[in-house]
NUPA-472365 format. One record per residue (C-alpha): residue in three letters; x, y, z. Coordinates in steps of 0.25 Angstrom, whole numbers, padded with zeros to 4 digits, always signed. Layout:
ALAXYZ
...
REM end
This chain:
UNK+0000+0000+0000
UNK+0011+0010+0004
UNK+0027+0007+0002
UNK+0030+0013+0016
UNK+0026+0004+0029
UNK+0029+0003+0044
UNK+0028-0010+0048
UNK+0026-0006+0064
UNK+0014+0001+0069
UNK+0021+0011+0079
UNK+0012+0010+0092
UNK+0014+0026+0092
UNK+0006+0033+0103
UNK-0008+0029+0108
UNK-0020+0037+0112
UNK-0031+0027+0120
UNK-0044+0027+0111
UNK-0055+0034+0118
UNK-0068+0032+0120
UNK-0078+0034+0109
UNK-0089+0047+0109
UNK-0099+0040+0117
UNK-0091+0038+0128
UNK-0089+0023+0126
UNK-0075+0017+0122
UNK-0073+0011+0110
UNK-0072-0005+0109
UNK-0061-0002+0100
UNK-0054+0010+0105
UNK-0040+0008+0102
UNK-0028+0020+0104
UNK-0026+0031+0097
UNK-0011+0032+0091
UNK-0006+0044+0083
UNK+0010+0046+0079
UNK+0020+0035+0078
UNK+0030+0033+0090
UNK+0040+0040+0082
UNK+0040+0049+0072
UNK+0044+0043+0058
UNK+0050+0052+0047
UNK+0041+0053+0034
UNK+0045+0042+0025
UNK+0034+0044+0013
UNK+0043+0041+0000
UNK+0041+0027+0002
UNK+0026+0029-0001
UNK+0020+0023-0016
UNK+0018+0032-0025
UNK+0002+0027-0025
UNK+0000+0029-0012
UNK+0007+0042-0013
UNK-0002+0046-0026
UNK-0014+0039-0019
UNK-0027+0039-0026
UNK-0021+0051-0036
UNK-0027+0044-0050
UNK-0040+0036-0043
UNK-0053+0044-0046
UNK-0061+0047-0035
UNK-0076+0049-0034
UNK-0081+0064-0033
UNK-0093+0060-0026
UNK-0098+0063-0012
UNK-0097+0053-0002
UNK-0105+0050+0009
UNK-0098+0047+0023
UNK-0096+0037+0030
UNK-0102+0034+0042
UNK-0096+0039+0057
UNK-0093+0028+0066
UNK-0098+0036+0077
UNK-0107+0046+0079
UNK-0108+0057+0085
UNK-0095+0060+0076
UNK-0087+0065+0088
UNK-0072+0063+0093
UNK-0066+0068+0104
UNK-0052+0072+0105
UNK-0052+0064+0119
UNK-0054+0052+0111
UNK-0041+0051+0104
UNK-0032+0058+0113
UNK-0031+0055+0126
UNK-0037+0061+0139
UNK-0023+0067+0143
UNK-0021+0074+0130
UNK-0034+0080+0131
UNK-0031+0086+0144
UNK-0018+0092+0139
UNK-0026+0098+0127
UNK-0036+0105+0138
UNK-0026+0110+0147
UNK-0019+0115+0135
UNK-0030+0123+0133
UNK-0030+0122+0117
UNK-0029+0112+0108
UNK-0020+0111+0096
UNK-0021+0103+0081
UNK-0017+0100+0068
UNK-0027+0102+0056
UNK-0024+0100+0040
UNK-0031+0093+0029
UNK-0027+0085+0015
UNK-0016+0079+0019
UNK-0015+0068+0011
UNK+0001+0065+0005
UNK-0001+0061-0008
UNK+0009+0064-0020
UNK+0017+0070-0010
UNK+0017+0064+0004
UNK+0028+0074+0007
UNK+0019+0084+0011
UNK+0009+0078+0019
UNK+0020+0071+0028
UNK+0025+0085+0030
UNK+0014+0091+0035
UNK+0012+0079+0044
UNK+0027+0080+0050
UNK+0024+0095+0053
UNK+0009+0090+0059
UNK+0018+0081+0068
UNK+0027+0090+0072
UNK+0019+0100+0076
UNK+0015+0090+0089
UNK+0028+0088+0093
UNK+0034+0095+0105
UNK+0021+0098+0110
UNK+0009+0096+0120
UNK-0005+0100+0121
UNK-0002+0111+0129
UNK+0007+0118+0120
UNK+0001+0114+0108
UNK+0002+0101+0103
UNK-0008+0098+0092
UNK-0020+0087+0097
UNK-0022+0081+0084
UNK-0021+0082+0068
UNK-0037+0087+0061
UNK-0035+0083+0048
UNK-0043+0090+0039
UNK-0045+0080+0027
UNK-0039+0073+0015
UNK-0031+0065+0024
UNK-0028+0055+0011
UNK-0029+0056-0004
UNK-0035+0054-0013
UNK-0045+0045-0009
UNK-0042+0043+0007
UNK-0039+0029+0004
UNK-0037+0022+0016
UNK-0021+0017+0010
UNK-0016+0029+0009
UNK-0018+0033+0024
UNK-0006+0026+0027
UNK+0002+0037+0017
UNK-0007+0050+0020
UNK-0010+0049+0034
UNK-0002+0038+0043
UNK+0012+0042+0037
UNK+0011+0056+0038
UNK+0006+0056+0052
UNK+0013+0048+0059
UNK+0020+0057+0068
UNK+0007+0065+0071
UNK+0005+0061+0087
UNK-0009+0065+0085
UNK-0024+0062+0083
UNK-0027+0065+0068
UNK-0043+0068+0066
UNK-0048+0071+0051
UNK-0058+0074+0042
UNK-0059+0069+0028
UNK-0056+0075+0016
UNK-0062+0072+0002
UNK-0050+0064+0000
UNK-0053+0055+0010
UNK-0067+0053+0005
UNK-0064+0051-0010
UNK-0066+0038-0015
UNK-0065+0033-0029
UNK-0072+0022-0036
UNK-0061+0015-0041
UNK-0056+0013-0027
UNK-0063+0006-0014
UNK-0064+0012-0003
UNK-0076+0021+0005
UNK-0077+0035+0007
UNK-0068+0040+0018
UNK-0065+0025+0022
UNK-0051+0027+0025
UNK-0052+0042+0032
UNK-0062+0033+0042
UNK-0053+0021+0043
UNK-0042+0029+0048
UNK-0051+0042+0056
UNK-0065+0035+0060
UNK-0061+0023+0066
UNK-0068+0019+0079
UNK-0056+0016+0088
UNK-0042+0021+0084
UNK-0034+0010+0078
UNK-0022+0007+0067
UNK-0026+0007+0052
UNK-0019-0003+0043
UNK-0016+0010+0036
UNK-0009+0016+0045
UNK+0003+0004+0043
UNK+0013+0007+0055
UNK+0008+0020+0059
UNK+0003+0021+0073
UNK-0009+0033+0070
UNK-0022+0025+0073
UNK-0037+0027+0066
UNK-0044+0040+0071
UNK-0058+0038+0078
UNK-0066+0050+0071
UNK-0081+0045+0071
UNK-0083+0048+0055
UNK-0078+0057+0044
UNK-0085+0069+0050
UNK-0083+0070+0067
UNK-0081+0078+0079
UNK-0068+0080+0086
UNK-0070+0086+0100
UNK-0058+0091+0106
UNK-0053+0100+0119
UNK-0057+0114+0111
UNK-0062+0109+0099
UNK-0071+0103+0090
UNK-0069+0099+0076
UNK-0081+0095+0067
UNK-0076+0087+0056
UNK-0081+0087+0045
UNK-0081+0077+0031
UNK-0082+0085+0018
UNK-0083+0072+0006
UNK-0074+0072-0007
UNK-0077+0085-0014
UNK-0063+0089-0019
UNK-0060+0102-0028
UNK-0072+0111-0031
UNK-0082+0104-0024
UNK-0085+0106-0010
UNK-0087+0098+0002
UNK-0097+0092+0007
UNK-0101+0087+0021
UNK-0117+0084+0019
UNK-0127+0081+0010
UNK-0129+0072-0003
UNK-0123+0058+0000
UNK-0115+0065+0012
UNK-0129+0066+0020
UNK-0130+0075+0034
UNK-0125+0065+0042
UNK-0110+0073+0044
UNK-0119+0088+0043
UNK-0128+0082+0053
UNK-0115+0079+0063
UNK-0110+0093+0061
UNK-0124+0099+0063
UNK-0122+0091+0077
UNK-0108+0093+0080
UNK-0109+0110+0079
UNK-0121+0108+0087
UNK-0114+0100+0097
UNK-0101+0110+0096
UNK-0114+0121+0098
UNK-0118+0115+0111
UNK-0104+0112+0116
UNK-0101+0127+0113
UNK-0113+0132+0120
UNK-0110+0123+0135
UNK-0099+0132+0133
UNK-0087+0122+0129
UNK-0082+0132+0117
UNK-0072+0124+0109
UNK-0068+0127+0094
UNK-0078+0122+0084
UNK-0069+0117+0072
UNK-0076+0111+0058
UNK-0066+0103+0049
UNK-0070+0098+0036
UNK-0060+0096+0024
UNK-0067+0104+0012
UNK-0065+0118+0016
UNK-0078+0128+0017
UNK-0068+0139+0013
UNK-0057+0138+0002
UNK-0050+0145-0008
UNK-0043+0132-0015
UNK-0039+0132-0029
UNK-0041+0118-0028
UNK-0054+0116-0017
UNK-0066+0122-0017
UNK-0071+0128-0004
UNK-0087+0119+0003
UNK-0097+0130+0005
UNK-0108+0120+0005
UNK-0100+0113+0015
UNK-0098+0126+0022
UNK-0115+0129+0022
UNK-0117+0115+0029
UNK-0107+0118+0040
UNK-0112+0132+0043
UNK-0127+0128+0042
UNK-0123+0116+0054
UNK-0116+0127+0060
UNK-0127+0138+0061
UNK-0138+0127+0066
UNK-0127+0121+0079
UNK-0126+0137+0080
UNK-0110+0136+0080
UNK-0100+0139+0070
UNK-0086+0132+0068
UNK-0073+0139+0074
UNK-0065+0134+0063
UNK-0067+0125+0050
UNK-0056+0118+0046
UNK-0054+0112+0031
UNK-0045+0105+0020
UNK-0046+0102+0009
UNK-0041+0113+0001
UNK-0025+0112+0001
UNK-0020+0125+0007
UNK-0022+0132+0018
UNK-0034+0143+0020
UNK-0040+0149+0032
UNK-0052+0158+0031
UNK-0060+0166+0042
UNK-0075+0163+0040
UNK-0085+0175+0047
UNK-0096+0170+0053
UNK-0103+0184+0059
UNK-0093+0186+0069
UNK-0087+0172+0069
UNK-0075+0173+0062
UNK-0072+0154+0058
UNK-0058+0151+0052
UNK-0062+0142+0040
UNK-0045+0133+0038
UNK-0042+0125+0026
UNK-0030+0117+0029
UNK-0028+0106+0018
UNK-0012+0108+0020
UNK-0012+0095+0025
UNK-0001+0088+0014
UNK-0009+0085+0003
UNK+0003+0086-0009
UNK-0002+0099-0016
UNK-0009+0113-0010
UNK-0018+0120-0016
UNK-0019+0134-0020
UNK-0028+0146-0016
UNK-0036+0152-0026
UNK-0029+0166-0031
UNK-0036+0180-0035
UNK-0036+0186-0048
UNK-0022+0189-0047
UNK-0018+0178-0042
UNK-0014+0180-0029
UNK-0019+0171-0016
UNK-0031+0182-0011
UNK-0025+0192+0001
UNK-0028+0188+0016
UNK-0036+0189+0021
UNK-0046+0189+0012
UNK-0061+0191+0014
UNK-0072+0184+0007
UNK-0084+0179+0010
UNK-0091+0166+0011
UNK-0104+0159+0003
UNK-0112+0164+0016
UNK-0106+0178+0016
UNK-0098+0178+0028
UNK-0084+0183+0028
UNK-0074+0174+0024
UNK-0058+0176+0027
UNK-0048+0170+0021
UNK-0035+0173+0030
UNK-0026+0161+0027
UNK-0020+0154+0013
UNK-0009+0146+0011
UNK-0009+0137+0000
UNK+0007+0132-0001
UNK+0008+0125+0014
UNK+0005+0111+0019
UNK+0004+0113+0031
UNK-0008+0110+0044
UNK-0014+0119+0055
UNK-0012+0120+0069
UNK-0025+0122+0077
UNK-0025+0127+0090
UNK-0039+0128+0098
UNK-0042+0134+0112
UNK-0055+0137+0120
UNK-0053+0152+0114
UNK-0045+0151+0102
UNK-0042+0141+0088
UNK-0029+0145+0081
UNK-0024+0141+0070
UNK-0010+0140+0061
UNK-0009+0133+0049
UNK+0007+0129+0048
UNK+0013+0127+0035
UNK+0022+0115+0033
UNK+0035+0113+0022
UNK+0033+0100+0016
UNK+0048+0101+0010
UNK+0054+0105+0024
UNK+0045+0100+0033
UNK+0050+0111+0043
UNK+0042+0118+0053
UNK+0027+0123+0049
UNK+0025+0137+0046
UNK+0015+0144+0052
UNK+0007+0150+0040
UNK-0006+0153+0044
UNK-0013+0156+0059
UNK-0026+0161+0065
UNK-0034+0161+0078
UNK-0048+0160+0081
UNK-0054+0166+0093
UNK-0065+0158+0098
UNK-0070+0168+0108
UNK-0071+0180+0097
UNK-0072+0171+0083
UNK-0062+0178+0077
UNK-0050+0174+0069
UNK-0036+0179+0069
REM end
């Protein structure tokens, strides 16, 4: 399947499994295991040039899929469940809490630059504790393997490149992941749940000597709960190009609209008994986008705002891929001013550019628009020549962010290339 194998799983570090939303543990809760026992360096010129081409010349189908069914439901996770009780005490007393977010990141063609965002990922945990800022987990913000998120190539895109990474990856999909093609077997998103939504953590074939076990997200669109924040994620199907994302209706159904309508509701009531921790919706097709190559999901954008106006809440942050560059934009809603990020920097082997003016220069920062509802739009942030990730910190007053641009040649220290703050108090965006 691939040339490269390690012939010993590493036992690496263990995390007990927890016990499951109800409150019952699972009959086949196993341990949570993240990075290696010791870090390796990269070693990907011995991969075959199919697997590094992947499904490149296969076809796939351009029509909209429907999802897969949650093995649990409600579609909740809690942070408590993957690391341990400890962990989460040291994230409390620290009195904020710190991770990793970027999307298609899938090394084809040139796994060079994946693995070098990923080093940088991993190195950006060393040296550090919760309560100086040690990043809790990786959210990985889709299109984790191309082009077809065949379960085979997990091994190349996302085993290998992490195996340093001494933390929980969680992850929407992408429409890579979801593609299928009729010349080929598998399901829909049938190896994003093989290696995500599994019901106790354990060690896929896939993974061959790597020590990173399965993820227990409940289904491709889930709740993580965490000490100051709470992510609704979100599944967006196969659209690529100009066609946007969908997260409802047709073959899609209401089922994962439905779940949101709930979970904002839920984030309502929570906010309301006066527990005020950052509301944060990721979904890989980005509601705002000015891609040469991806087209921006309005329609997407409607469904999201018309849940959020009926649970009376509205998001504190929207996170995005998709699109490969870098883009932040302040949306103004009233007085509430939302920073809308698309981060598709992730390693996927070529970046995209930003649509130029007449003259054709990038339009001057920031600039003010509008969106298809006539609310102000700002876009404050491009760059469309860095891999890189973002570093997200959250506190009971503030979200800050930086995106930090990596050197795929060098592989030396990020470069700090774009930052903002957003005050939860006041709504406002700096």
């Amino acid at each position: 399947m691939v040339a490269k194998k390690i012939t010993k799983k590493p036992a690496g570090k263990t995390r007990p499994g927890k016990a499951s939303a109800s409150g019952k543990a699972s009959t086949t809760a196993g341990v949570f295991v993240f990075a290696n026992p010791k870090p390796s360096p990269d070693d990907y010129g011995n991969f075959s040039k199919a697997d590094v081409f992947a499904d490149s010349n296969v076809t796939a189908s351009t029509a909209i899929l429907p999802l897969p069914k949650s093995w649990r439901q409600p579609e909740v996770l809690d942070l408590a469940q993957v690391l341990s009780a400890d962990e989460i005490q040291q994230i409390q007393a620290a009195k904020s809490i710190v991770f990793h977010t970027v999307g298609d990141s899938g090394g084809i063609k040139e796994p060079s630059k994946q693995f070098a965002v990923a080093d940088a990922l991993a190195n950006d945990l060393l040296g550090k504790t919760y309560q100086n800022g040690l990043p809790a987990f990786f959210y990985h913000l889709g299109d984790v393997v191309y082009y077809l998120g065949q379960e085979r190539y997990y091994y190349d895109q996302y085993y290998d490149p992490y195996r340093d990474y001494d933390a929980p990856i969680f992850a929407i999909p992408g429409n890579h992941d979801g593609m299928v093609s009729p010349s080929l077997p598998q399901k829909t998103l049938e190896g994003f749940v093989q290696n995500f939504c599994t019901q106790a953590p354990g060690h896929n074939s896939e993974a061959q000597g790597f020590a990173r076990t399965t993820m227990t997200q409940p289904g491709v669109y889930f709740t993580l709960n965490a000490p100051f924040v709470k992510f609704i994620g979100l599944y967006s199907n196969i659209s690529e190009g100009a066609t946007e994302g969908v997260i409802s209706g047709g073959v899609v159904g209401t089922a994962q609209l439905t779940f949101l309508q709930q979970q904002l509701k839920a984030a309502a009531q929570e906010r309301a008994s006066g527990n005020r921790r950052a509301l944060i919706i990721a979904v890989h097709h980005p509601p705002f986008t000015g891609s040469q190559d991806h087209a921006p999901s309005p329609k997407m954008l409607t469904d999201i705002d018309n849940a959020c106006q009926q649970a009376k809440i509205l998001p504190d942050l929207v996170l995005s891929g998709h699109a490969h560059l870098y883009e932040r934009y302040t949306r103004f809603m009233g007085s509430t001013q939302i920073p809308f990020i698309v981060a598709g920097t992730g390693g996927y082997f070529n970046l995209s550019g930003f649509k130029k003016t007449s003259s054709g220069a990038l339009p001057k920062l920031p600039f003010i628009g509008t969106d298809a509802k006539g609310n102000k739009l700002r876009l404050d942030a491009i760059n469309e020549n860095s891999f890189g990730f973002m570093r997200i910190s959250v506190s009971a007053s503030t979200v800050t962010g930086q995106f930090l641009g990596v050197n795929v040649t060098t592989k030396g220290v990020p470069t700090l290339l774009d930052h903002f703050t957003l005050d939860l108090n006041g709504h406002t965006v700096s």
